[in-house]
matplotlib code that plots the C-alpha trace (Angstrom):
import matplotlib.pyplot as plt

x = [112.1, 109.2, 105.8, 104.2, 106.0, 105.9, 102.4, 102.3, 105.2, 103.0, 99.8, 102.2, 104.0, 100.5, 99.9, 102.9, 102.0, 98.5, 99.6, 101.6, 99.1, 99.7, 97.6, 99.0, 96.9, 94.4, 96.8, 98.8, 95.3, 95.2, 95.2, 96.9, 94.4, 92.9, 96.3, 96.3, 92.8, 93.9, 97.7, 96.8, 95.5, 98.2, 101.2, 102.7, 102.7, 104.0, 106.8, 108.1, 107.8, 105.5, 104.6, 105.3, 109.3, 110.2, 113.9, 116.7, 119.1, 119.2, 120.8, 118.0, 118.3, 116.0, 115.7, 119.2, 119.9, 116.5, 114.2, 110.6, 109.5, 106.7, 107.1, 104.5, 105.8, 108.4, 109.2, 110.9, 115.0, 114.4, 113.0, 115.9, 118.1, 116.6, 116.3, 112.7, 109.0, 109.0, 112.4, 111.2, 110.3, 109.1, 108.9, 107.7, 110.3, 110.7, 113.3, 113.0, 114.8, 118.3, 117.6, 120.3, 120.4, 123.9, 126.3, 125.3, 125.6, 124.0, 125.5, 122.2, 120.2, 120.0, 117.5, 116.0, 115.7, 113.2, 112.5, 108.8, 107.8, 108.9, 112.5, 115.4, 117.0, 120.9, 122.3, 125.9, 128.0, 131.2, 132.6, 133.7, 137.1, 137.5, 136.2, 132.3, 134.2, 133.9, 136.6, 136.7, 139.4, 136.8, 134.6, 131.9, 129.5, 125.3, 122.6, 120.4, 116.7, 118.7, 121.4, 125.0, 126.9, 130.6, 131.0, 133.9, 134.4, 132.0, 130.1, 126.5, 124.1, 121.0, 117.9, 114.9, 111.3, 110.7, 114.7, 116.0, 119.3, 120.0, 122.3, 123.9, 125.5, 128.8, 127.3, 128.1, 125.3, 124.2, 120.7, 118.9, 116.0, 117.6, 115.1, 112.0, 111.0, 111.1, 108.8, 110.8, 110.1, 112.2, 112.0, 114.6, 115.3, 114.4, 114.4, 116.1, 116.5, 117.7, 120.6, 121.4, 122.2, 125.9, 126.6, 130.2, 129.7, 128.7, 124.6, 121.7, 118.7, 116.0, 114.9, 114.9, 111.2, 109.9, 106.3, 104.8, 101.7, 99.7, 100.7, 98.4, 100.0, 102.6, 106.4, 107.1, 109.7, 106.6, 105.7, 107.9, 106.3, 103.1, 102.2, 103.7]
y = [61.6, 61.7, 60.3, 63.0, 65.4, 63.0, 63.9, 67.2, 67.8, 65.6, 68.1, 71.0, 69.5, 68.9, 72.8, 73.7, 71.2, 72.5, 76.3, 75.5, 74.0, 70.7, 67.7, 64.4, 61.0, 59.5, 56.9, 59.9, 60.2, 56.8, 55.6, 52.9, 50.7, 51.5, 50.7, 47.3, 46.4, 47.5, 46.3, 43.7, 45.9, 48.3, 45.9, 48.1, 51.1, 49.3, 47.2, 50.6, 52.6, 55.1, 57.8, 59.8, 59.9, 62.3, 61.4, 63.3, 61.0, 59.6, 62.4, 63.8, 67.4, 67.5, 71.2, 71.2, 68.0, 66.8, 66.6, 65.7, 63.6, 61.7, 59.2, 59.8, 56.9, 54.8, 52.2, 48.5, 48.3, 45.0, 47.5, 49.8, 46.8, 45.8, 48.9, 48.8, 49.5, 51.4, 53.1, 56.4, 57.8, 61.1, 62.8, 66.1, 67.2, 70.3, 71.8, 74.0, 77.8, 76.5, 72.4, 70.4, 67.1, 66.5, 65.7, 62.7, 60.7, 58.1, 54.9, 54.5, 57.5, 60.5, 63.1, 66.2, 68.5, 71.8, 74.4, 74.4, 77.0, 79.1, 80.5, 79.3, 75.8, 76.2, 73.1, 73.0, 70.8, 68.1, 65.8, 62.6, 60.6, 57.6, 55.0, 57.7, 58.9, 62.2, 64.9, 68.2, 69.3, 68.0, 70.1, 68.8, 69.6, 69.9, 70.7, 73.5, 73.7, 72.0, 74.8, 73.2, 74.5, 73.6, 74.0, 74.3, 72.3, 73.6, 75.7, 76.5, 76.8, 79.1, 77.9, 80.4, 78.9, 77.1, 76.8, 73.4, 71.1, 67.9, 65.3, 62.3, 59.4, 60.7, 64.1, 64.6, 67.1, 69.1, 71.2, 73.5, 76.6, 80.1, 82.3, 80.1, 76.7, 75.5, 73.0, 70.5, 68.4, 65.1, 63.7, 60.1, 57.3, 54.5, 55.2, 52.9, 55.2, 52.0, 51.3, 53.9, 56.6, 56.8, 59.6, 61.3, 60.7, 58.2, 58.5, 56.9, 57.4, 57.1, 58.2, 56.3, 56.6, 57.3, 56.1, 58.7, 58.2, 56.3, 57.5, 59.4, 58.1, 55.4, 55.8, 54.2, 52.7, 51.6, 49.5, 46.2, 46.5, 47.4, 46.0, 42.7]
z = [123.5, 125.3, 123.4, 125.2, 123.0, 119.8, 120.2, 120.2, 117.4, 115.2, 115.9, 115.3, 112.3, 110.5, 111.0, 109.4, 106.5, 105.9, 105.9, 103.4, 101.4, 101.6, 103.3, 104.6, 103.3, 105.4, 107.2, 108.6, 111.1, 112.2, 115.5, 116.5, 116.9, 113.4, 111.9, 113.7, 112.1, 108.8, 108.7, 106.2, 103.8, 104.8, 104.1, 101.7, 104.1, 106.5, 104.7, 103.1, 106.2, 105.0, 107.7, 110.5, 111.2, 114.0, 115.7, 117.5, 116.4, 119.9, 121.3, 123.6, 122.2, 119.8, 119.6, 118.6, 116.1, 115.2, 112.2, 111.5, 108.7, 106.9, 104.0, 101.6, 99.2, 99.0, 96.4, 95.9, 97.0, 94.4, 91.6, 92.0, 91.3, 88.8, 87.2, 86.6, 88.7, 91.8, 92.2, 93.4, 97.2, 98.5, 102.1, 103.6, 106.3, 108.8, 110.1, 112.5, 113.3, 113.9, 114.6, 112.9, 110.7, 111.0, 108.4, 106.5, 103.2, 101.4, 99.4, 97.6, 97.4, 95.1, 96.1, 95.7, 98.9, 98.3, 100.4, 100.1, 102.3, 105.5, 105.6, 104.2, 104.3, 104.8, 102.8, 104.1, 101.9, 101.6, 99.1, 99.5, 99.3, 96.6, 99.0, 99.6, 103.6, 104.1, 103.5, 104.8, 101.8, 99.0, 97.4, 94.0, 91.7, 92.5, 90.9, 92.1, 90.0, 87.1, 87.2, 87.6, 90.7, 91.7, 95.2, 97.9, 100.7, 103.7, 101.3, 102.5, 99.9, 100.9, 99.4, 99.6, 99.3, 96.1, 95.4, 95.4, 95.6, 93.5, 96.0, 94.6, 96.5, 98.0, 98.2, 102.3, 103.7, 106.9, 106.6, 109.1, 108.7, 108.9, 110.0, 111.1, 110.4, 107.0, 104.6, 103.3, 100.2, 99.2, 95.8, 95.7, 94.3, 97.2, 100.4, 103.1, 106.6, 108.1, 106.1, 103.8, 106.3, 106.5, 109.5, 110.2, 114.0, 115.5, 116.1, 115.8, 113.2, 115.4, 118.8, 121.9, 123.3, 126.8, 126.4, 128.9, 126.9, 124.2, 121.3, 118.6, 115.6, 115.3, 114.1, 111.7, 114.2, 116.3, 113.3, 114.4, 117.7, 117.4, 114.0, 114.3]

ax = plt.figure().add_subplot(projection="3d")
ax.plot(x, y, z, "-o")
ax.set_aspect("equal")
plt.show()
């Protein structure tokens, strides 16, 4: 992806967030520079990659398979071991009319996913065979604003604005907006985008970068690089 376009889907994304009624925290605004003189104070935004996630899974169609995020918070992998402290994440996301997050579980993770606005969020959904792979013949149980729901291999679950979707570990998932864009809320248990997505093909998490231009805001990819 271009950072020239970065930019301008992180200008459009905060938009979308504010009609909504919702505002991002103040380190969503800073620039580069002013994360570099803060990045001590900011070591916990940094070390759980809180902010500004954009990626086509490094397929270079990003109108087609692609998703926008921001971390808000993001606890300990140690706490969740433990069992105690910060075992807890949240993220805004958008999906856009039609854009895919492809089919995808996690080993670790049990979340949440809300349609917070805009059209509906298509949830299409697999289980998973004894060892977590995914199975196109396996079907499972979720939980949709508490309510239990059994559902059949491939099923799509059609989640209009305040509607959401419980997902456990082995709970194999595909999303995208029906309709327009769509306001995405995550509620987790810790959140680990470098590990803990497991993906039926064979793609990558995050984008590969053509740095066109400075960027506005950093990735939370650029952190390594820039924030070292």
């Amino acid at each position: 992806m271009k950072r020239s376009t970065i930019n301008s889907i992180m200008a459009e994304a905060d938009d979308l967030i504010r009609k909504y009624g919702f505002v991002l925290p103040p380190f969503a605004y800073w620039t580069p520079e002013a994360f570099k003189s803060r990045k001590d104070t900011a070591r916990n935004v940094i070390n759980t990659r809180c902010g500004w996630d954009i990626t086509d899974y490094g397929a270079g169609e990003f109108d087609a398979m692609g998703l926008i995020l921001f971390t808000l918070r993001n606890g300990r992998l140690a706490d969740l071991q433990r069992g105690g402290g910060m075992c807890y994440a949240e993220k805004l996301l958008i999906s856009r009319q039609d854009q895919l997050s492809p089919m995808h579980t996690h080993a670790l993770k049990a979340e949440d996913i809300i349609n917070r606005g805009g059209a509906t969020l298509v949830v299409e959904l697999f289980g998973s065979d004894d060892q977590g792979r995914f199975a196109d013949d396996k079907g499972g149980t979720v939980y949709c604003d508490g309510i239990r729901r059994d559902y059949a291999p491939g099923e799509r679950l059609r989640l209009a604005p305040g509607e959401s979707v419980t997902l456990m570990p082995g709970d194999w998932h595909a999303f995208w907006g029906d309709g327009g864009d769509v306001l995405i809320g995550e509620v987790s248990t810790v959140n680990d985008d470098e590990t803990d997505n497991i993906f039926r093909e064979p793609i990558g998490r995050f984008a590969n970068i053509d740095e066109d231009e400075a960027p506005t805001h950093l990735l939370v990819s650029d952190y390594q690089t820039w924030l070292a």
